[in-house]
Biopython code that builds the backbone (N, CA, C, O; Angstrom):
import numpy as np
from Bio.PDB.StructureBuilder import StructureBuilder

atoms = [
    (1, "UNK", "N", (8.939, 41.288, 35.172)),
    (1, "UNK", "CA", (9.727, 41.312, 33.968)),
    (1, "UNK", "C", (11.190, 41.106, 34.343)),
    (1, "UNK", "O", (11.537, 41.563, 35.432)),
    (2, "UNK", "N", (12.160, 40.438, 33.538)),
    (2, "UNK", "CA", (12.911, 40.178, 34.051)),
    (2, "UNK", "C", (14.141, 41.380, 33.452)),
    (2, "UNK", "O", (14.136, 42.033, 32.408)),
    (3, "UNK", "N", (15.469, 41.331, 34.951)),
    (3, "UNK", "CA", (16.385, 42.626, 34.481)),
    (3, "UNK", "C", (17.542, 41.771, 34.429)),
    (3, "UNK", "O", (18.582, 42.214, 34.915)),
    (4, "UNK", "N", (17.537, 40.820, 34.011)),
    (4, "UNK", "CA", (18.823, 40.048, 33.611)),
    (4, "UNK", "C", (19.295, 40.769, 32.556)),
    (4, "UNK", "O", (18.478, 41.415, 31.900)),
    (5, "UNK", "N", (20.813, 40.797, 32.169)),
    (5, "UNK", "CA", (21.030, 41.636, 31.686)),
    (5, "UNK", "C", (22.466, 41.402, 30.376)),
    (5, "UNK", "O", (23.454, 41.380, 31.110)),
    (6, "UNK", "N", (22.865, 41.272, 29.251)),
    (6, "UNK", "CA", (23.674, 40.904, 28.365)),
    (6, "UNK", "C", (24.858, 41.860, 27.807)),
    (6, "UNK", "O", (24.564, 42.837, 27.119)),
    (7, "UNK", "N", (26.228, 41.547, 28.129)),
    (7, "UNK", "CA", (27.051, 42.264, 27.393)),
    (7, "UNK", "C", (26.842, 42.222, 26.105)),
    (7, "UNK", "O", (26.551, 41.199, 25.485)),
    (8, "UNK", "N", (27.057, 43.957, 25.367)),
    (8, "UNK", "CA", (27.047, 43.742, 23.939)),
    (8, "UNK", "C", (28.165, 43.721, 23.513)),
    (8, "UNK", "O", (28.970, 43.253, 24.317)),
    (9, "UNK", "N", (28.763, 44.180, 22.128)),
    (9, "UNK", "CA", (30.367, 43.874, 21.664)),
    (9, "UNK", "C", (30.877, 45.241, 22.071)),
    (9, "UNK", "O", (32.108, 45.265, 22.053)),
    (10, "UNK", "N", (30.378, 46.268, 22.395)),
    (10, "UNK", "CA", (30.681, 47.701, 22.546)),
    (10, "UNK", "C", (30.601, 47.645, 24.188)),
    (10, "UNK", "O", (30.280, 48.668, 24.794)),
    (11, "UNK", "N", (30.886, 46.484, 24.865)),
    (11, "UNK", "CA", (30.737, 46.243, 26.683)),
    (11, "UNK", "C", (29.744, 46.755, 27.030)),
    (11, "UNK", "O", (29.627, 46.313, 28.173)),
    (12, "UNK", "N", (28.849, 47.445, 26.841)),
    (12, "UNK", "CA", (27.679, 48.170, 27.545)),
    (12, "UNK", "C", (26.957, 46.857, 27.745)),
    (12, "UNK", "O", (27.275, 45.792, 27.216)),
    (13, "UNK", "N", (25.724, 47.106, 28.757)),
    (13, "UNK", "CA", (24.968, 45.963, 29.123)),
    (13, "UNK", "C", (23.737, 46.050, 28.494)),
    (13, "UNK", "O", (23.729, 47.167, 27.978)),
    (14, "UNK", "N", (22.640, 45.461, 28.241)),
    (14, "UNK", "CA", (21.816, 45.508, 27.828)),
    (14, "UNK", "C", (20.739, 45.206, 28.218)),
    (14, "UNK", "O", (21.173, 46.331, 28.467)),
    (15, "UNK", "N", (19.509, 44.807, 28.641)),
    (15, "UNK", "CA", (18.293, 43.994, 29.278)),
    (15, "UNK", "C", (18.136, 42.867, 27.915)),
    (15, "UNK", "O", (18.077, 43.145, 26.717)),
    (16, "UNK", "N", (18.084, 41.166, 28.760)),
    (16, "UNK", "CA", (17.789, 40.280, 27.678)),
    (16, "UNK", "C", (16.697, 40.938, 26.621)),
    (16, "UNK", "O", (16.932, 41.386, 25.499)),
    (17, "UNK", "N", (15.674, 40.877, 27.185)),
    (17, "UNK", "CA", (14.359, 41.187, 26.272)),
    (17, "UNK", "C", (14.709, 42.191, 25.162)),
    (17, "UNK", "O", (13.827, 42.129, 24.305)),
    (18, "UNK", "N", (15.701, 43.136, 24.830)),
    (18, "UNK", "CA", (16.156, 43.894, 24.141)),
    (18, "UNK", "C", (17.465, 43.318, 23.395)),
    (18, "UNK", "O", (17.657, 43.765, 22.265)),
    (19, "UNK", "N", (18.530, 42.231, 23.975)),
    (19, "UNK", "CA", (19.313, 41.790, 22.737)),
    (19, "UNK", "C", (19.018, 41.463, 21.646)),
    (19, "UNK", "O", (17.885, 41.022, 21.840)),
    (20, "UNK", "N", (19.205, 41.358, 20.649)),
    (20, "UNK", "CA", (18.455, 41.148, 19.419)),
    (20, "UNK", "C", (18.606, 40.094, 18.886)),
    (20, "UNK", "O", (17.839, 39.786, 17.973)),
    (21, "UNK", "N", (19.592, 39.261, 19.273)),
    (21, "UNK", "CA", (19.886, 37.137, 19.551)),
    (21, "UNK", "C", (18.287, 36.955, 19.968)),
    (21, "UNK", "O", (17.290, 36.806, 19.260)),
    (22, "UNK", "N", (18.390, 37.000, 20.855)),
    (22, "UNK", "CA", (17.041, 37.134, 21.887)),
    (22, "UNK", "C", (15.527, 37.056, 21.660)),
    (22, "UNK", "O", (14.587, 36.332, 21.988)),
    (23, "UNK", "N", (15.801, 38.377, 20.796)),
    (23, "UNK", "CA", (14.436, 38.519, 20.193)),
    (23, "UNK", "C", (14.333, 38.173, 19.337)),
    (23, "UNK", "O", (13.333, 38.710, 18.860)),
    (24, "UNK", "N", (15.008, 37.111, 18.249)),
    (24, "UNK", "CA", (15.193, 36.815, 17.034)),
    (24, "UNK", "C", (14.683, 35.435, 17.223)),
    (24, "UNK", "O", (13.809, 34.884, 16.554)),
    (25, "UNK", "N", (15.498, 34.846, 18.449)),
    (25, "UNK", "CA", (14.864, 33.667, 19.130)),
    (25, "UNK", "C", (13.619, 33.126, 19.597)),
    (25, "UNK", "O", (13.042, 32.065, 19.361)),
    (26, "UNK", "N", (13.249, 34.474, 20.577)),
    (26, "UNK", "CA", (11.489, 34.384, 20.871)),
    (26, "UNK", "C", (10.887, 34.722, 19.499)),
    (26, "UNK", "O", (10.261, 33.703, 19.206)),
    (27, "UNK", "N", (10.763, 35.476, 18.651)),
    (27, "UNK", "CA", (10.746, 35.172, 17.412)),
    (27, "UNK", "C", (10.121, 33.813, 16.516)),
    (27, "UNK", "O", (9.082, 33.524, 15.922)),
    (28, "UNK", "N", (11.426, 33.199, 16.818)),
    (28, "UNK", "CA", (11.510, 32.082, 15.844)),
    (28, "UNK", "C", (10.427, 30.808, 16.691)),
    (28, "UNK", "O", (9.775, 29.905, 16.167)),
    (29, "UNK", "N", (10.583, 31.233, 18.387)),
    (29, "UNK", "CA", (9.965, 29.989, 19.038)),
    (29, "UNK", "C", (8.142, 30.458, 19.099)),
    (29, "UNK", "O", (7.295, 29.582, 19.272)),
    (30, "UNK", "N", (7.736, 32.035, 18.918)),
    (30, "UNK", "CA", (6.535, 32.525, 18.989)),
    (30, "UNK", "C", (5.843, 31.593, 17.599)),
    (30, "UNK", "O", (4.789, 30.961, 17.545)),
    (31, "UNK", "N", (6.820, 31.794, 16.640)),
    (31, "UNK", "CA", (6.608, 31.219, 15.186)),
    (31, "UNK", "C", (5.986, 29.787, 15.434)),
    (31, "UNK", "O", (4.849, 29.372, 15.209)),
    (32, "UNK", "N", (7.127, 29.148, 15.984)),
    (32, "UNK", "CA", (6.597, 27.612, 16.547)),
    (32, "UNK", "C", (5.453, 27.491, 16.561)),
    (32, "UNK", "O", (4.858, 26.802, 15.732)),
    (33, "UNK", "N", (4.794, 28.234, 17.654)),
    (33, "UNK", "CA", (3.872, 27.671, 18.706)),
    (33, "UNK", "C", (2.748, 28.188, 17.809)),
    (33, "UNK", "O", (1.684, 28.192, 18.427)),
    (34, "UNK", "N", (2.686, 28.443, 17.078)),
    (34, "UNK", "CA", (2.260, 29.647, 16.285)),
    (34, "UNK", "C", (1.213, 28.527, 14.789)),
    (34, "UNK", "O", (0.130, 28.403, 14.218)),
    (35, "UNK", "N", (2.693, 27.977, 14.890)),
    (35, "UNK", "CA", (2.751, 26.951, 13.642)),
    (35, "UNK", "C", (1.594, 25.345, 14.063)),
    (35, "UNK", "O", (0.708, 24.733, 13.467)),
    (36, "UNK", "N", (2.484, 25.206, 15.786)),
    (36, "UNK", "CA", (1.975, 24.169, 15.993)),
    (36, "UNK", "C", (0.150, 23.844, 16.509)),
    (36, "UNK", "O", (-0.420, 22.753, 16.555)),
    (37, "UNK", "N", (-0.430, 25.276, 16.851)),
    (37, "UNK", "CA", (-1.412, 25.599, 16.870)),
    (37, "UNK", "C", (-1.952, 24.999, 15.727)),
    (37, "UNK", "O", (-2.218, 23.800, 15.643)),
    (38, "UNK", "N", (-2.146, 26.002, 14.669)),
    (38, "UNK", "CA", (-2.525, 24.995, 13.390)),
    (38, "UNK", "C", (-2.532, 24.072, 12.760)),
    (38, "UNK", "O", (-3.319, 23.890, 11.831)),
    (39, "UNK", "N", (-1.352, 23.010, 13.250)),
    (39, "UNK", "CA", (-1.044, 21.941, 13.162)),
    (39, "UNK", "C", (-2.155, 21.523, 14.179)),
    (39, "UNK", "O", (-3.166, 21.192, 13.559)),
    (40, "UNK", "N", (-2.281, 21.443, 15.300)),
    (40, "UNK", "CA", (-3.241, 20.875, 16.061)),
    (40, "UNK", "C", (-4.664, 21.120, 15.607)),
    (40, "UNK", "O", (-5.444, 20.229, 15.944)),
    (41, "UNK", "N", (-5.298, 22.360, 14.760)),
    (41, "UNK", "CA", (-6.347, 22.110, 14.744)),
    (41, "UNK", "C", (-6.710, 21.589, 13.242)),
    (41, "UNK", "O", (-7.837, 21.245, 12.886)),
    (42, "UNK", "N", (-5.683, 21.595, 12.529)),
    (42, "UNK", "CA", (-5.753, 20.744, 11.719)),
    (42, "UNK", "C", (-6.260, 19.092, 11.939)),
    (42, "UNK", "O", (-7.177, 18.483, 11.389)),
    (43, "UNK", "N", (-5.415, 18.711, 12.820)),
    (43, "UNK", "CA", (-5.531, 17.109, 13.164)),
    (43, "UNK", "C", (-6.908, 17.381, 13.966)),
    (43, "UNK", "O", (-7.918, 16.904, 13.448)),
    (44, "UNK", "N", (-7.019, 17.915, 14.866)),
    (44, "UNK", "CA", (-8.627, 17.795, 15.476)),
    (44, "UNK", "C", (-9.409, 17.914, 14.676)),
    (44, "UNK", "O", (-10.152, 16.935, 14.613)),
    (45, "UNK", "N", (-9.750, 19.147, 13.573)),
    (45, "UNK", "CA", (-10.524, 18.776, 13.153)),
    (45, "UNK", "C", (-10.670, 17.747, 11.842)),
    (45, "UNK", "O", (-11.586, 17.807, 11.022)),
    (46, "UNK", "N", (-9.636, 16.852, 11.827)),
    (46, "UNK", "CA", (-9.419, 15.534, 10.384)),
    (46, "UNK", "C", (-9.271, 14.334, 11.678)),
    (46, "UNK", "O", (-8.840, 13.277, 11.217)),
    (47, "UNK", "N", (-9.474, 14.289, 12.833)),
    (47, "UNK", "CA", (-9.222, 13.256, 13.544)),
    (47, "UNK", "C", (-11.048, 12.327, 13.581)),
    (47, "UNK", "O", (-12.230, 12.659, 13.485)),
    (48, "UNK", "N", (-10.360, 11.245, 13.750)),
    (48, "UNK", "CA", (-11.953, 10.017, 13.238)),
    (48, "UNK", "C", (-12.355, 9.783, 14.934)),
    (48, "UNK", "O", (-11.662, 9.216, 15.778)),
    (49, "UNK", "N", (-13.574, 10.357, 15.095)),
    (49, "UNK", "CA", (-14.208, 9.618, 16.664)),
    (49, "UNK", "C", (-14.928, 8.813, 16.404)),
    (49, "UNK", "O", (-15.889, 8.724, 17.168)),
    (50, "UNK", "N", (-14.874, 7.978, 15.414)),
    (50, "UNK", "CA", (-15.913, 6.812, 15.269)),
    (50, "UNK", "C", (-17.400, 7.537, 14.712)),
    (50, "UNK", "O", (-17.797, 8.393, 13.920)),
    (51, "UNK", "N", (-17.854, 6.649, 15.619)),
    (51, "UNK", "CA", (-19.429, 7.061, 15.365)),
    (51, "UNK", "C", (-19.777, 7.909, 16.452)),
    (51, "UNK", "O", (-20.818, 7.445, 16.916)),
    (52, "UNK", "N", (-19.426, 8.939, 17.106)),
    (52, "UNK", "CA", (-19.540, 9.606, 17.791)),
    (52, "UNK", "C", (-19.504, 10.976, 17.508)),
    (52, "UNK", "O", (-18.652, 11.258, 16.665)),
    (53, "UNK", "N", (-20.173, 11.945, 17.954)),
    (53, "UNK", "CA", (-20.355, 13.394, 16.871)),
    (53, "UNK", "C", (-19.528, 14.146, 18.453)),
    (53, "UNK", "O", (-19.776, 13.843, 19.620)),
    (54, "UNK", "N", (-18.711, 14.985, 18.031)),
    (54, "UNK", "CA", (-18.032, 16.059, 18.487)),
    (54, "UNK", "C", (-19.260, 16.965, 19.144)),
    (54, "UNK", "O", (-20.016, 17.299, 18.231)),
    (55, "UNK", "N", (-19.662, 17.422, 20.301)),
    (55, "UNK", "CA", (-20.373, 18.468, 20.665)),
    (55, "UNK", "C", (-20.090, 19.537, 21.426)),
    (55, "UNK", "O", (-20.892, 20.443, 21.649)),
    (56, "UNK", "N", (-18.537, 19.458, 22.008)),
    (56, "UNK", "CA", (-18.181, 20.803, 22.127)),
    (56, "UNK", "C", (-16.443, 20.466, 22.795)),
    (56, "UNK", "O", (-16.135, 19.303, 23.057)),
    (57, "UNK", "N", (-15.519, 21.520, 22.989)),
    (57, "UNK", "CA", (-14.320, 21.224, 23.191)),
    (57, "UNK", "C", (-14.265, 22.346, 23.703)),
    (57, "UNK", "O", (-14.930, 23.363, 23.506)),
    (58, "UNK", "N", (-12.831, 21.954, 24.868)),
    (58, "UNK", "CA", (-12.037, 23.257, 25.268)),
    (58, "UNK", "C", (-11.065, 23.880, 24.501)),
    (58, "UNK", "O", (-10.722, 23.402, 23.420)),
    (59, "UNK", "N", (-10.394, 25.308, 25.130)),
    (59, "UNK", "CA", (-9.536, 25.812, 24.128)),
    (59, "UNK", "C", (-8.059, 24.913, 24.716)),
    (59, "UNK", "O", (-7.952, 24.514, 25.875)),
    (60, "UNK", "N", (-6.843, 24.690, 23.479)),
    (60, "UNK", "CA", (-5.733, 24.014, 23.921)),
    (60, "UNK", "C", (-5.205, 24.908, 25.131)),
    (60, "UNK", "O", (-5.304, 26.117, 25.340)),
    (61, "UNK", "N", (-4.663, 23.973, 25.784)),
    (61, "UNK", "CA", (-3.631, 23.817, 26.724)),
    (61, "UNK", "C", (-2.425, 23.065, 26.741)),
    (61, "UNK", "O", (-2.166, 21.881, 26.526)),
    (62, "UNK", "N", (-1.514, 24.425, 27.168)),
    (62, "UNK", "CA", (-0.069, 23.082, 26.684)),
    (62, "UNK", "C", (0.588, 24.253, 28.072)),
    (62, "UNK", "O", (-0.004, 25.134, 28.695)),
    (63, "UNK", "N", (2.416, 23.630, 28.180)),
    (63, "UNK", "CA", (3.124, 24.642, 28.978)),
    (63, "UNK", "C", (4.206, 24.920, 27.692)),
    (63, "UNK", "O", (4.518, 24.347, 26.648)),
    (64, "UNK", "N", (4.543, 26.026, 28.346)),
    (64, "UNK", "CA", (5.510, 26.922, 26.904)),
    (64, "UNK", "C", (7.148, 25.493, 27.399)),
    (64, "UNK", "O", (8.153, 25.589, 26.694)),
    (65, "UNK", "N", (7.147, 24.795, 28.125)),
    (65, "UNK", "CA", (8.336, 24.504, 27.729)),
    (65, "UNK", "C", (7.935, 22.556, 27.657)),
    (65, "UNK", "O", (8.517, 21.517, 27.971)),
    (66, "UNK", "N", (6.938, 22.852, 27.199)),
    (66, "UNK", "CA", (6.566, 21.061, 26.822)),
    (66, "UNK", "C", (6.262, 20.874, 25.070)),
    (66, "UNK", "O", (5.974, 21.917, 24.483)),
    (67, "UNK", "N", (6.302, 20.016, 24.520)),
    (67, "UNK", "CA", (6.265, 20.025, 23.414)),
    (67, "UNK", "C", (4.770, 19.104, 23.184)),
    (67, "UNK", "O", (4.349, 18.622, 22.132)),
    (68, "UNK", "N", (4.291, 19.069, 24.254)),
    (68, "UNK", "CA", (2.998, 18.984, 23.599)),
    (68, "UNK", "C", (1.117, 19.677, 24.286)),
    (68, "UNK", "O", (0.930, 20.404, 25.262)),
    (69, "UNK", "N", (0.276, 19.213, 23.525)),
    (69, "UNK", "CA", (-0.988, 20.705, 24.375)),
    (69, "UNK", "C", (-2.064, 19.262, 24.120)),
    (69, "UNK", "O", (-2.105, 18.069, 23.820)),
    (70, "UNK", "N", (-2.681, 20.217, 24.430)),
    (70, "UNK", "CA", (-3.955, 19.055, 24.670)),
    (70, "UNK", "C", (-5.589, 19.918, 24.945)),
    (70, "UNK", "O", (-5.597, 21.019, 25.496)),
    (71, "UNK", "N", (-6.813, 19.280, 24.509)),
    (71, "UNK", "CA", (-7.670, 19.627, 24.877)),
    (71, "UNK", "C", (-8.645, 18.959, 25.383)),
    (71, "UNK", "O", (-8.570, 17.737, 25.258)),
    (72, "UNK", "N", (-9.753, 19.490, 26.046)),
    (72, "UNK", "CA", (-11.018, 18.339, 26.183)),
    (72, "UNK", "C", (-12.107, 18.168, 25.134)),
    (72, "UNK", "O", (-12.261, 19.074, 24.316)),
    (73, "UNK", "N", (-12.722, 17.298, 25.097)),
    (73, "UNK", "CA", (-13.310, 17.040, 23.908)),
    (73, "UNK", "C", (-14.559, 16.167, 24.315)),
    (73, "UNK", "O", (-14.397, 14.968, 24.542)),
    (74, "UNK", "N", (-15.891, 16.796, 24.416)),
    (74, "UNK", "CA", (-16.933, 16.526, 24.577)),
    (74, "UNK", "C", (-18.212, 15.534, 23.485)),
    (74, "UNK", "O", (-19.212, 15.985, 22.925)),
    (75, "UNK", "N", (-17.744, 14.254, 23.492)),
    (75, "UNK", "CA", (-18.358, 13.593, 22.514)),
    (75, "UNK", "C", (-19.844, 12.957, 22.692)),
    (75, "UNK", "O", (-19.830, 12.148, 23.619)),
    (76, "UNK", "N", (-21.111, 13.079, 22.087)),
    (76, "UNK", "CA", (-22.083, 12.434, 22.220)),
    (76, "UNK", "C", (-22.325, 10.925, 21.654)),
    (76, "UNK", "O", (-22.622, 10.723, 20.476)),
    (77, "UNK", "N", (-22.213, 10.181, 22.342)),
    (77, "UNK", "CA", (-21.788, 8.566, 21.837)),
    (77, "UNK", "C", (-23.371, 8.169, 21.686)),
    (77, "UNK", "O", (-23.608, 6.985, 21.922)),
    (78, "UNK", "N", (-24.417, 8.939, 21.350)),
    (78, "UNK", "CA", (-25.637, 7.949, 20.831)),
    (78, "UNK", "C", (-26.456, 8.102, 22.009)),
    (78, "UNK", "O", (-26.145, 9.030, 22.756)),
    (79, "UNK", "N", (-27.717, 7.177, 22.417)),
    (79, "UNK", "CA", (-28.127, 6.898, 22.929)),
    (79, "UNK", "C", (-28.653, 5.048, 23.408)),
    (79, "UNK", "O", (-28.916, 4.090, 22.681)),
    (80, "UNK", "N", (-28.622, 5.227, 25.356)),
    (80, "UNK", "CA", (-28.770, 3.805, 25.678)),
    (80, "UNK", "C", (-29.930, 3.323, 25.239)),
    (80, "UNK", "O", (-30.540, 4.100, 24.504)),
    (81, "UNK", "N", (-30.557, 2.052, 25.498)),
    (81, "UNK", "CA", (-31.531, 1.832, 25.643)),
    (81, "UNK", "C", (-33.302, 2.084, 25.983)),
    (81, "UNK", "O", (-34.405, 1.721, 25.576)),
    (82, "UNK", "N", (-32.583, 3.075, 27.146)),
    (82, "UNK", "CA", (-33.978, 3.738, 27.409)),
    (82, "UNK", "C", (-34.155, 5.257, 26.671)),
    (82, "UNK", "O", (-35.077, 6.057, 26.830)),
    (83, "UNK", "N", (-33.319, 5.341, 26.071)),
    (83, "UNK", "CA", (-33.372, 6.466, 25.389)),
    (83, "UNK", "C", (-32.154, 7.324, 25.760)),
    (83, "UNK", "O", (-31.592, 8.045, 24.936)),
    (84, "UNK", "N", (-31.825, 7.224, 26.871)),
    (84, "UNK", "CA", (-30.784, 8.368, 27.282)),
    (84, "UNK", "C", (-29.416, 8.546, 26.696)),
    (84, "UNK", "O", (-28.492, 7.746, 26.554)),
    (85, "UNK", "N", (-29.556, 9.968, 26.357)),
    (85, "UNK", "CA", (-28.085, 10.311, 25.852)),
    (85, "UNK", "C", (-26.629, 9.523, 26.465)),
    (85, "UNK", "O", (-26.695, 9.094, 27.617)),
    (86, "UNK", "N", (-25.376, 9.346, 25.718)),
    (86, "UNK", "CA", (-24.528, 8.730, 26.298)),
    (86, "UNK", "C", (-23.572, 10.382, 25.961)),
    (86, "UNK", "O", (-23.639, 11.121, 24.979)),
    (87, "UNK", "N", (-22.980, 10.465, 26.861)),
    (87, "UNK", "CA", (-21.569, 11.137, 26.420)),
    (87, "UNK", "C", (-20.573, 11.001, 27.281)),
    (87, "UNK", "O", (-20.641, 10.706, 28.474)),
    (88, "UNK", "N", (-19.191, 11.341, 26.309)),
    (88, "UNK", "CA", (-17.778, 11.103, 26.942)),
    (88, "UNK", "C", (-17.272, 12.453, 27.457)),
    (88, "UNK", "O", (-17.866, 13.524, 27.330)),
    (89, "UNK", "N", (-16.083, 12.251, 28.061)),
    (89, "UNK", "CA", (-15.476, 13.572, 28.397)),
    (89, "UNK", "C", (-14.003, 12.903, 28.080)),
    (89, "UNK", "O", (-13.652, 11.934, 28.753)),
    (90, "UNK", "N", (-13.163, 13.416, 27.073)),
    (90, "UNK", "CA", (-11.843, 12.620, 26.356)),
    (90, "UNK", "C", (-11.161, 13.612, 25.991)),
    (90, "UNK", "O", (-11.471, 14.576, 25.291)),
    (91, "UNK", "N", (-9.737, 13.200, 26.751)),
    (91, "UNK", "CA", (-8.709, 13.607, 26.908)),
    (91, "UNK", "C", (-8.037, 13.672, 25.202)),
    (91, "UNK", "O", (-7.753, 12.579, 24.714)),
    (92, "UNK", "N", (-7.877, 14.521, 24.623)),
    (92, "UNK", "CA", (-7.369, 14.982, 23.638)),
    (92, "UNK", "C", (-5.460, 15.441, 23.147)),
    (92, "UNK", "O", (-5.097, 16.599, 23.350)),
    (93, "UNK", "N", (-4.733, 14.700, 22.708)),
    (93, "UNK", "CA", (-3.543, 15.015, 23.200)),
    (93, "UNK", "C", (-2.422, 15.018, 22.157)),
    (93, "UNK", "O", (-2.262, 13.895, 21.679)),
    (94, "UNK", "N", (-1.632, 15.917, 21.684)),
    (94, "UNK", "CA", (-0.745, 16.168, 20.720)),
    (94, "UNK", "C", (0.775, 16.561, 21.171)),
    (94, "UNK", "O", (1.084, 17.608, 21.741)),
    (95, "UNK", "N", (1.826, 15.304, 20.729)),
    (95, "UNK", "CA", (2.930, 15.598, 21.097)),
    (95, "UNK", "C", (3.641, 16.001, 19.793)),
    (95, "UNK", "O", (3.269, 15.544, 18.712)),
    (96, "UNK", "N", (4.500, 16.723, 19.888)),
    (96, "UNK", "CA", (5.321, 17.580, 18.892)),
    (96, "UNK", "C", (7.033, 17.271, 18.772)),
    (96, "UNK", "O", (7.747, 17.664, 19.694)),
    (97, "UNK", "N", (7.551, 16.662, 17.776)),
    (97, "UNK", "CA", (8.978, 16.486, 17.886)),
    (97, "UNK", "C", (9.456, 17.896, 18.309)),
    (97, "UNK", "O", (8.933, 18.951, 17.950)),
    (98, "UNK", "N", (10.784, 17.729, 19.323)),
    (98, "UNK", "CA", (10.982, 18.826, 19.734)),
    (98, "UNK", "C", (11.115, 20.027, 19.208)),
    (98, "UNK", "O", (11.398, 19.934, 18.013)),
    (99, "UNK", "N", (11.018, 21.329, 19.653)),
    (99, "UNK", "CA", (11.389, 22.458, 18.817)),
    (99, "UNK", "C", (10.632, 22.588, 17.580)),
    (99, "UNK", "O", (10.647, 23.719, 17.093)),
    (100, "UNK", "N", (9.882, 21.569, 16.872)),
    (100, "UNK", "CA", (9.578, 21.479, 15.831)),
    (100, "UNK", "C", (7.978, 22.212, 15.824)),
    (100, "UNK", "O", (7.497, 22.768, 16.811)),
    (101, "UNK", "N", (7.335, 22.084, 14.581)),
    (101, "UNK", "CA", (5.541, 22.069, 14.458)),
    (101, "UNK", "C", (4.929, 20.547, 13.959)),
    (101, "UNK", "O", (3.741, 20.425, 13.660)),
    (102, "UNK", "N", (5.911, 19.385, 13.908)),
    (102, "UNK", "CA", (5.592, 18.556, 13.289)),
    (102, "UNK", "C", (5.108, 17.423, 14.549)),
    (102, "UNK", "O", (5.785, 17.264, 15.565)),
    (103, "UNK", "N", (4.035, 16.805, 14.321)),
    (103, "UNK", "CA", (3.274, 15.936, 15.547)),
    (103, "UNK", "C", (3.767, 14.626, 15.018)),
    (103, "UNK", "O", (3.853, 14.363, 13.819)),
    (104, "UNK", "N", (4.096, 13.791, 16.043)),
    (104, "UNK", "CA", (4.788, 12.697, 16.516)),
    (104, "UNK", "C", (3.471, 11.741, 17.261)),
    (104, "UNK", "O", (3.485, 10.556, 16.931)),
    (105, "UNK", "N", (2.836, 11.983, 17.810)),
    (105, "UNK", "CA", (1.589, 11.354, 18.419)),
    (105, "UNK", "C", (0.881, 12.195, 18.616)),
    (105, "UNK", "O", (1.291, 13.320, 18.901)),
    (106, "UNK", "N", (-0.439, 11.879, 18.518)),
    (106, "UNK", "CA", (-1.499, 12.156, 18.147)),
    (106, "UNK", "C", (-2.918, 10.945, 19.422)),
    (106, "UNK", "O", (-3.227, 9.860, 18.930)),
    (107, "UNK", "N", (-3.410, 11.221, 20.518)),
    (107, "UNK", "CA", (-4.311, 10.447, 21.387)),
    (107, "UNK", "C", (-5.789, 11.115, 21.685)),
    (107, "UNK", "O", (-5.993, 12.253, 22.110)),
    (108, "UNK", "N", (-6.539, 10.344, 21.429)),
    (108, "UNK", "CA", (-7.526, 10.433, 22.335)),
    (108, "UNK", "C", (-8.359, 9.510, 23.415)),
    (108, "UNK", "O", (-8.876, 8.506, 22.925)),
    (109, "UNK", "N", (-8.521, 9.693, 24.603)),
    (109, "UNK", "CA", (-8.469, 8.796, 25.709)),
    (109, "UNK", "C", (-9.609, 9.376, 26.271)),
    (109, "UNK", "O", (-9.715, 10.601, 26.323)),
    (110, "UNK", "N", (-10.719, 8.410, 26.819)),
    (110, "UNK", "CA", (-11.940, 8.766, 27.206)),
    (110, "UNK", "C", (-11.479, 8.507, 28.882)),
    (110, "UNK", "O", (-11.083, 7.480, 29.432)),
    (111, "UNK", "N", (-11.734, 10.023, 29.473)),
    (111, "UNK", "CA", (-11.329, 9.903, 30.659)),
    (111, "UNK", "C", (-12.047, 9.032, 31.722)),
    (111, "UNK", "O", (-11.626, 8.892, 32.870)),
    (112, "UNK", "N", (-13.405, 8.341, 31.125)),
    (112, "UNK", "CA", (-13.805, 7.606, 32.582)),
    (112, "UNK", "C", (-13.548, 6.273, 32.443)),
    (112, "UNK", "O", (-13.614, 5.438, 33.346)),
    (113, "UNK", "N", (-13.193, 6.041, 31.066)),
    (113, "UNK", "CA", (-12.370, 4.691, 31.433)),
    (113, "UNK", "C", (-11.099, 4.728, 30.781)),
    (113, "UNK", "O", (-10.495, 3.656, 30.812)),
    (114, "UNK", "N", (-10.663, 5.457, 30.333)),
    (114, "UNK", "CA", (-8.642, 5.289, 29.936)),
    (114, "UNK", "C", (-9.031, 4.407, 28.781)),
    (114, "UNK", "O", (-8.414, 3.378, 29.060)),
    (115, "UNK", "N", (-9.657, 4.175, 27.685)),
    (115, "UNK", "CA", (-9.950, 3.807, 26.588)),
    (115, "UNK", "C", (-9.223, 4.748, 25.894)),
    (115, "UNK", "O", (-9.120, 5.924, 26.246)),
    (116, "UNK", "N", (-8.620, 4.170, 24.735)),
    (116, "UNK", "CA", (-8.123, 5.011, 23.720)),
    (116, "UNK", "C", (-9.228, 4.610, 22.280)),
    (116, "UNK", "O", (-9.618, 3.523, 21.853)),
    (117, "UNK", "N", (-9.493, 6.090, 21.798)),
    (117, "UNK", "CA", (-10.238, 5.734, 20.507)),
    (117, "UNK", "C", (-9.607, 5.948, 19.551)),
    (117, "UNK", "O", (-8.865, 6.930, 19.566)),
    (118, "UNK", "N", (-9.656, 5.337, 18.699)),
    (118, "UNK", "CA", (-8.822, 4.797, 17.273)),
    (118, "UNK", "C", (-9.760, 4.607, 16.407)),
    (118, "UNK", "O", (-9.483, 4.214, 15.274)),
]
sb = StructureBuilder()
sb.init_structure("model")
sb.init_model(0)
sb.init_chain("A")
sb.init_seg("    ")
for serial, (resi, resn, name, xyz) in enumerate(atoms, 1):
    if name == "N":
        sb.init_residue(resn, " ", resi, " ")
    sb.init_atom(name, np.array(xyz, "f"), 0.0, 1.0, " ", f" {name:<3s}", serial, name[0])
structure = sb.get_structure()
């Protein structure tokens, strides 16, 4: 935990995590992420894989100081010829104007060949 530490207007020092700038801030950025969550599973689940049925996904992944997350996304694409199941393993991916909850791009990319589906 960190002991960095903030003058208040009365000179005493304070621990960040306790200024109240601070916490008003993590706050407002918890809100974000908060926001942009739902924003993402909104679009996943209104996003078009074709003719391909969704059969299972990971939970998002993002880093707290990137503006965008991403998941995997396990699609059953039908079956070949001899019968056998086809499936993908596709890279799932949501970028976020900065600071914001509002998505700017929106990808999905089938990782064994770098295909994007549209």
């Amino acid at each position: 935990m960190s002991t960095k530490t903030s003058n208040t207007p009365g000179g005493t020092e304070m621990p960040h995590r306790f200024h109240p700038l601070l916490r008003s801030l993590e706050a407002l950025r918890t809100e974000m992420w908060v926001n942009r969550m739902r924003t993402a599973e909104m679009i996943f689940q209104n996003f078009d894989f074709g003719e391909a049925q969704v059969k299972d996904s990971s939970g998002w992944t993002y880093a707290s100081a990137s503006d965008e997350i991403q998941r995997t996304v396990f699609l059953d694409m039908g079956s070949d010829a001899g019968g056998n199941g086809i499936s993908e393993r596709v890279s799932f991916r949501i970028e976020f104007a900065e600071d914001q909850s509002a998505a700017v791009d929106v990808s999905a990319i089938v990782q064994r060949t770098g295909a994007a589906l549209t």
